[in-house]
C-alpha positions in Angstrom: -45.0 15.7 18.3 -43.4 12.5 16.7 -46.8 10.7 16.6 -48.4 13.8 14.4 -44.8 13.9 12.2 -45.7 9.6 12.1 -48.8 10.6 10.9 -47.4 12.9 8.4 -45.7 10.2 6.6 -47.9 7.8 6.7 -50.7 9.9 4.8 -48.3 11.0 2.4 -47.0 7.4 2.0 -51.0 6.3 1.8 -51.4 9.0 -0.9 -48.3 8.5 -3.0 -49.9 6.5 -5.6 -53.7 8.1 -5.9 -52.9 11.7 -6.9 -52.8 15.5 -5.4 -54.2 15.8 -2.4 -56.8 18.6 -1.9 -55.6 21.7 0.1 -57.8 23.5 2.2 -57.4 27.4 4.3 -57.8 27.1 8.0 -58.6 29.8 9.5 -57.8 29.7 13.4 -59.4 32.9 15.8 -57.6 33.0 19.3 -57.1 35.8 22.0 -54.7 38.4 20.6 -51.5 37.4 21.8 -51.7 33.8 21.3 -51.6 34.3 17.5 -47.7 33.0 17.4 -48.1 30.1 19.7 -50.5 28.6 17.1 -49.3 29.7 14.3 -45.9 27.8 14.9 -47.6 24.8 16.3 -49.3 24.3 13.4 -46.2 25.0 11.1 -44.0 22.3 13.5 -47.0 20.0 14.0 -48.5 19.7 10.9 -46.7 20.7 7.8 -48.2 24.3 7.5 -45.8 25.8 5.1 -48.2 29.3 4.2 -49.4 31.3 7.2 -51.1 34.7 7.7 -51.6 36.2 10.9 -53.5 39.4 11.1 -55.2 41.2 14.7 -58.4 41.4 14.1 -61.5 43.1 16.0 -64.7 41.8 17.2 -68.3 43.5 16.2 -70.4 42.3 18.9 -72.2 44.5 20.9 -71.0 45.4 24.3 -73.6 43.5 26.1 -73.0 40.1 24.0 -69.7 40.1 24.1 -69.9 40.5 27.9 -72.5 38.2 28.2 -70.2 35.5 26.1 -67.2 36.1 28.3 -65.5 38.1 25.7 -64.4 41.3 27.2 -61.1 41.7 24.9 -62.3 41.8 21.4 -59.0 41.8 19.8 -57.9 38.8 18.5 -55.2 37.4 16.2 -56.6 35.8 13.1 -54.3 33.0 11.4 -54.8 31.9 7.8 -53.0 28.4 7.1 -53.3 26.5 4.2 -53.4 22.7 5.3 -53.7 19.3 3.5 -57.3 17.8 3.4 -56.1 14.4 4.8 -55.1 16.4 7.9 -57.9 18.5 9.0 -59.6 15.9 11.4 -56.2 15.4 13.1 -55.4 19.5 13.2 -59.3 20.6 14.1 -58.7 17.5 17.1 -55.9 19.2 17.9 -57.0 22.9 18.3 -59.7 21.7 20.2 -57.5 20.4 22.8 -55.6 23.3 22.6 -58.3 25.8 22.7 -59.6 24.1 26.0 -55.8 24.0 27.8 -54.1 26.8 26.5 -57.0 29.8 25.6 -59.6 28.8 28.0 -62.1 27.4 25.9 -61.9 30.2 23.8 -61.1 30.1 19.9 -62.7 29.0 16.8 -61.3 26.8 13.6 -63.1 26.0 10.1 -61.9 25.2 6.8 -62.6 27.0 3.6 -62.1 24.5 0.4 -59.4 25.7 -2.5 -60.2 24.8 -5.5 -57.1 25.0 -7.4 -53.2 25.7 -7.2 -51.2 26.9 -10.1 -47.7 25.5 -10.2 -45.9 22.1 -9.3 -44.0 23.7 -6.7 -46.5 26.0 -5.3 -48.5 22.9 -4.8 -45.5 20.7 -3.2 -44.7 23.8 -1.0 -48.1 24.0 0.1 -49.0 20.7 0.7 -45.3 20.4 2.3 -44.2 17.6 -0.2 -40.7 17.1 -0.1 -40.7 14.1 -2.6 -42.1 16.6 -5.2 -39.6 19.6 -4.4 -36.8 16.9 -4.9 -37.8 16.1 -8.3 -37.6 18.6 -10.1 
C-alpha cells in the first residue's frame, strides 16, 4: 500500500506544474458481496474520493450464464471517479485482484468526463489536497 500512496505523490508532484488532470468514472462489476472490499481498496489505495455501489442483475440467458460459470447473477456494481494518470496502475491492480480474490471473475473500464464544475469539486475528486488547502 505505500508503494501505490508513493505513486500518488509522485504523479501529483509530476503534474503540479502542467495543469488539471483529466478524471475519468470506473466502473468495477464483481460478485455481490465483494462490492465493499473493492470499493474501500480503491478509496485507501488510490485516492477514490466519490463512490457508488449499487447490486445489480445480470441479463444473460440461463444457459450462457451457466455455460460462462456465472450461476449467481447478482452482482455489486461500483462507480468511482479516478484520476487519468492512475488508471493503468488501478486497471493492473483489479486484475490482480480479480484473479486472487473473485476467481477470475469481474470486469473494469473507464468512461471519459469531460468536465467538472467547481475548484473544489475538482480537488475533491481528483483527491488534491494542495488545492483544498488554498483556498
Amino acid at each position: 500500500m505505500a508503494e501505490h500512496q508513493d505513486k500518488r505523490r509522485e504523479s501529483a508532484e509530476e503534474n503540479e506544474s502542467t495543469g488539471p488532470i483529466r478524471l475519468v468514472l470506473l466502473i468495477t462489476v464483481v460478485q455481490k458481496g465483494k462490492g465493499t472490499f473493492f470499493s474501500d481498496y480503491l478509496q485507501e489505495t488510490f485516492g477514490s474520493n466519490l463512490q457508488i455501489a449499487i447490486v445489480g442483475n445480470g441479463t444473460a440467458e440461463d444457459n450462457l450464464a451457466e455455460f460462462l460459470g456465472l450461476k449467481e447473477t447478482r452482482r455489486s456494481v461500483i462507480f468511482s471517479v479516478v484520476r487519468e494518470d492512475r488508471v493503468d496502475a488501478i486497471l493492473e491492480a483489479l486484475k490482480e485482484r480479480f484473479h486472487t480474490i473473485n476467481r477470475d471473475t469481474g470486469i473494469a473500464f473507464t468512461v471519459p468526463l469531460s468536465s467538472v464544475i467547481g475548484k473544489l469539486s475538482y480537488a475533491f475528486l481528483s483527491d488534491d489536497r494542495r488545492m483544498l488547502k488554498e483556498d
